[in-house]
C-alpha positions as CSV (number, residue, x, y, z in Angstrom):
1,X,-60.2,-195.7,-139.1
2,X,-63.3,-196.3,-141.3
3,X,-65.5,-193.9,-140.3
4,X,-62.4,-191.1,-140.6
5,X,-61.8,-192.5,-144.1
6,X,-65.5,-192.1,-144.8
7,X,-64.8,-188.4,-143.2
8,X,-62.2,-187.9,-145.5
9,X,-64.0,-188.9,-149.1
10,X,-67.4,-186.8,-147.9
11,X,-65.4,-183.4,-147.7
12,X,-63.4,-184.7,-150.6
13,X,-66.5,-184.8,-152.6
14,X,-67.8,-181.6,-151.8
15,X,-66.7,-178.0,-153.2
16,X,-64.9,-175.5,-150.7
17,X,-68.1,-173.3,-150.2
18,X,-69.9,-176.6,-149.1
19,X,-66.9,-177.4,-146.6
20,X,-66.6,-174.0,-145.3
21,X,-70.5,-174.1,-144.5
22,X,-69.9,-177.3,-142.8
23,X,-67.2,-176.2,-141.0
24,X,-69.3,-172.9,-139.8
25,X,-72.2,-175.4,-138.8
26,X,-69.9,-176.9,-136.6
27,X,-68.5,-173.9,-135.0
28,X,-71.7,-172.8,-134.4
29,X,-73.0,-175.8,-132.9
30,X,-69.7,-175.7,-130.8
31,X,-70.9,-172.2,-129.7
32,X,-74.2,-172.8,-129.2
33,X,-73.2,-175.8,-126.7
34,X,-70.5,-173.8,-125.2
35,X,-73.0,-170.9,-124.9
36,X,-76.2,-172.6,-123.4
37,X,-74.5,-175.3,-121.1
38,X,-70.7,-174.7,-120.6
39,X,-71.2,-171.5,-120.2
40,X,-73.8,-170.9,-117.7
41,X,-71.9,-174.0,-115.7
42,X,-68.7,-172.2,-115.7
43,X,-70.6,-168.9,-114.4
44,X,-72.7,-170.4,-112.1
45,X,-69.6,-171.9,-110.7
46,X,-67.6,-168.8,-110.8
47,X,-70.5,-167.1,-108.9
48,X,-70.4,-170.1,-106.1
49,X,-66.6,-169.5,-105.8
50,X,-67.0,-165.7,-105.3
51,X,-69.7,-166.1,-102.9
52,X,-67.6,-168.4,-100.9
53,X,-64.9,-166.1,-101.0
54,X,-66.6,-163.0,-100.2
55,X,-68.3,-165.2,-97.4
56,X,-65.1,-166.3,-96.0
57,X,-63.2,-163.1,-96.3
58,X,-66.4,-161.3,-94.3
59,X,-66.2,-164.1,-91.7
60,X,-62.3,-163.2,-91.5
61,X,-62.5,-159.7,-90.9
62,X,-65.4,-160.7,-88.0
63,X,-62.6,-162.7,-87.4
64,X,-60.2,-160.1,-86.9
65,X,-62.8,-157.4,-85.0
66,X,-63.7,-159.8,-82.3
67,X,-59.8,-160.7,-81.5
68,X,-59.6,-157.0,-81.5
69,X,-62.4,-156.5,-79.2
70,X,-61.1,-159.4,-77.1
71,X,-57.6,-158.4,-76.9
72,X,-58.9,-154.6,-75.6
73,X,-61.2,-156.7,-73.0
74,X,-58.2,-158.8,-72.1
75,X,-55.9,-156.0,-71.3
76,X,-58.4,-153.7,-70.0
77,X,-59.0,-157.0,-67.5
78,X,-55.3,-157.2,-67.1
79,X,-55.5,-153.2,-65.8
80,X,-58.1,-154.2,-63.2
81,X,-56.7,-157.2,-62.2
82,X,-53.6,-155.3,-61.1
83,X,-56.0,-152.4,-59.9
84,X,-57.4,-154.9,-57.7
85,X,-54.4,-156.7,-56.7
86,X,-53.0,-153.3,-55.8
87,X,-56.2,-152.6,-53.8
88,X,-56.1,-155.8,-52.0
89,X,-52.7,-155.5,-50.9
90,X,-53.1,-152.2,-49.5
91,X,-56.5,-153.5,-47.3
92,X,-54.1,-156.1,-46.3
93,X,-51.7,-153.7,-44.8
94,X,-54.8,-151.3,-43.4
95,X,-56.2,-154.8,-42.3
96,X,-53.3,-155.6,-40.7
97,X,-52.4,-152.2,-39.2
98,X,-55.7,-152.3,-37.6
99,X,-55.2,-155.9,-36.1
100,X,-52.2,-155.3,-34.6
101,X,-54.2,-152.0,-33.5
102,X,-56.5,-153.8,-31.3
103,X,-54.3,-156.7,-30.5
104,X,-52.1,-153.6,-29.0
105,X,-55.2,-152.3,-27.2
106,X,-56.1,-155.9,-25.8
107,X,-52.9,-155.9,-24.2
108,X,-53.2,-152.0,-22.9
109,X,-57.0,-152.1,-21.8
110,X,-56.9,-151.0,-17.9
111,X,-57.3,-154.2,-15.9
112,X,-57.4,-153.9,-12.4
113,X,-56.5,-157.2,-11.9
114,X,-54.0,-157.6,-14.3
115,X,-52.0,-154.1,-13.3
116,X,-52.3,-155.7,-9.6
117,X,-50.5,-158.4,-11.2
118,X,-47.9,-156.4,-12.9
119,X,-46.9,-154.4,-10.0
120,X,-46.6,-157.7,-7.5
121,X,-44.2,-159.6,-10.5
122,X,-42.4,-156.5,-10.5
123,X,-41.2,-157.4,-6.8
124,X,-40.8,-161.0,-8.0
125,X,-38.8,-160.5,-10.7
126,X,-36.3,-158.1,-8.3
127,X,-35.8,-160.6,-6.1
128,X,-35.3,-163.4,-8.5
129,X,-32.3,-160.9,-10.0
130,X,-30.6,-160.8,-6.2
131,X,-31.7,-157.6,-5.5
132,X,-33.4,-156.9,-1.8
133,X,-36.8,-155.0,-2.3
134,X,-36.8,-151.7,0.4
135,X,-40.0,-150.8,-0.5
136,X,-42.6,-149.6,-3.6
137,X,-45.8,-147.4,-4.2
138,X,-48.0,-147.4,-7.1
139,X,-51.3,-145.1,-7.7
140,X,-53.3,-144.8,-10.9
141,X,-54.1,-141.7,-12.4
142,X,-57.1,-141.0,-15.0
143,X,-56.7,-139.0,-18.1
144,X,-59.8,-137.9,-20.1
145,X,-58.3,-136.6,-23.0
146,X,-57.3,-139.0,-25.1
147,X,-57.4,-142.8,-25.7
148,X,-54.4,-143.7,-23.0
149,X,-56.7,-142.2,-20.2
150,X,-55.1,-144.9,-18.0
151,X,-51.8,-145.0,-16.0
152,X,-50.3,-146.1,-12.7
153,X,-47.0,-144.7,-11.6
154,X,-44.9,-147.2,-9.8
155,X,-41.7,-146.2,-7.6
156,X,-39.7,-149.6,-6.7
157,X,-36.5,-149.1,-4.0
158,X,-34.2,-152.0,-4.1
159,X,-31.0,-152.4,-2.9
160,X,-28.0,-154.2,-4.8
161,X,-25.5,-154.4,-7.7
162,X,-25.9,-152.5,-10.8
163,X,-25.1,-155.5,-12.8
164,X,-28.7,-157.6,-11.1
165,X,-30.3,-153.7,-11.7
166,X,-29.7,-153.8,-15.4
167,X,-30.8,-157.4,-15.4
168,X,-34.0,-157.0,-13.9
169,X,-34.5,-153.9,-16.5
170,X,-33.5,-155.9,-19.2
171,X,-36.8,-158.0,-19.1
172,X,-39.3,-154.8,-19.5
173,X,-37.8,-153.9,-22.8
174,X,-39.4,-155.9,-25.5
175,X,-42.8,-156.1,-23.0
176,X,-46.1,-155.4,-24.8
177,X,-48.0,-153.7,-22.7
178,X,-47.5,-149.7,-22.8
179,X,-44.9,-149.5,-20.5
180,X,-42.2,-146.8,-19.7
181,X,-39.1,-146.3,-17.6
182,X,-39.2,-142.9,-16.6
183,X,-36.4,-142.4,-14.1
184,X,-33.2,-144.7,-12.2
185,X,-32.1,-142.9,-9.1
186,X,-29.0,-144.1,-7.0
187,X,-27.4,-143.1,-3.9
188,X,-24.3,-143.7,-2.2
189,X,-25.2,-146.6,-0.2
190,X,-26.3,-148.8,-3.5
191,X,-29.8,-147.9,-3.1
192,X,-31.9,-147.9,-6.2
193,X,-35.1,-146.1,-7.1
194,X,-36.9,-146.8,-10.2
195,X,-39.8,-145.1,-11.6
196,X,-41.9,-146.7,-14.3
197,X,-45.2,-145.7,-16.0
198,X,-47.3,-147.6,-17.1
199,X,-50.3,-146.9,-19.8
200,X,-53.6,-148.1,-20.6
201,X,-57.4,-147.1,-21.4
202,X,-60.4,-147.8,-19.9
203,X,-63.6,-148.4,-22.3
């Protein structure tokens, strides 16, 4: 309170002009502090701030490009991943089209043997149906114009019901080897003749 009292007496003492000088001394002193420290502080930290923005809204919009150039990679991976899914499903058809293919063909390949074999079951199986077996022929033919070039006709005579017939029939349906019933012949006296094919190739 003293020194403000003290203040107060030393403008009191002085005339107006000497007070208004005063008072400009101080605003200029006020400026020049302002000017030469508070100043260049407040710029300097204006110019930090800007920086950092400009610096962050840069890194924002690199930001923003590479989620661009991501999100094109990500669907233009999407597109091939269902390229490719669509491609492997369609090799796994051809794949499996081509297996079945040669599983076919193991069963078809002309077998001496094995044809011997079908023919001698063929009078098996008659007989195990109840039907009497009056007789059969076989002979293989050769075809060199395509990839069946195998066959052996086979003409079985048995003698019976129709009903043991169709069951002894009935088991060369779903059979995998290339074979055909080409003809059933009956006469009067309950004789039967049936003619199959059946197909193969020779390597």
């Amino acid at each position: 309170m003293k020194l403000i009292t003290q203040i107060d007496e030393y403008f009191y003492a002085k005339s107006a002009k000497d007070t208004v000088m005063v008072y400009a001394m101080i605003l200029l002193l006020i400026g020049f502090v302002v000017f030469y420290f508070l100043l260049p502080q407040a710029q300097k930290y204006r110019d930090t701030q800007l920086n950092i923005y400009n610096s962050t809204k840069t890194q924002l919009q690199n930001l923003k490009t590479k989620r661009n150039v991501l999100n094109a990679q990500i669907i233009s991976l999407r597109k091939r991943i269902k390229n490719l899914t669509l491609e492997k499903i369609a090799l796994k058809k051809q794949k499996d089209f081509y297996d079945e293919l040669a599983n076919l063909l193991d069963f078809v390949e002309f077998n001496q043997y094995k044809w011997g074999e079908f023919v001698k079951n063929l009078v098996f199986n008659a007989k195990k149906e109840g039907l009497k077996v009056l007789g059969f022929t076989n002979q293989v033919f050769n075809d060199d114009k395509g990839l069946i070039n195998k066959k052996m006709e086979i003409n079985l005579k048995v003698n019976g019901e129709y009903k043991n017939l169709l069951y002894f029939i009935y088991q060369y349906e779903d059979l995998r080897d290339l074979l055909r019933i080409e003809n059933i012949s009956i006469n009067k006296d309950k004789n039967f003749e049936v003619k199959f094919t059946l197909y193969g190739y020779e390597k």
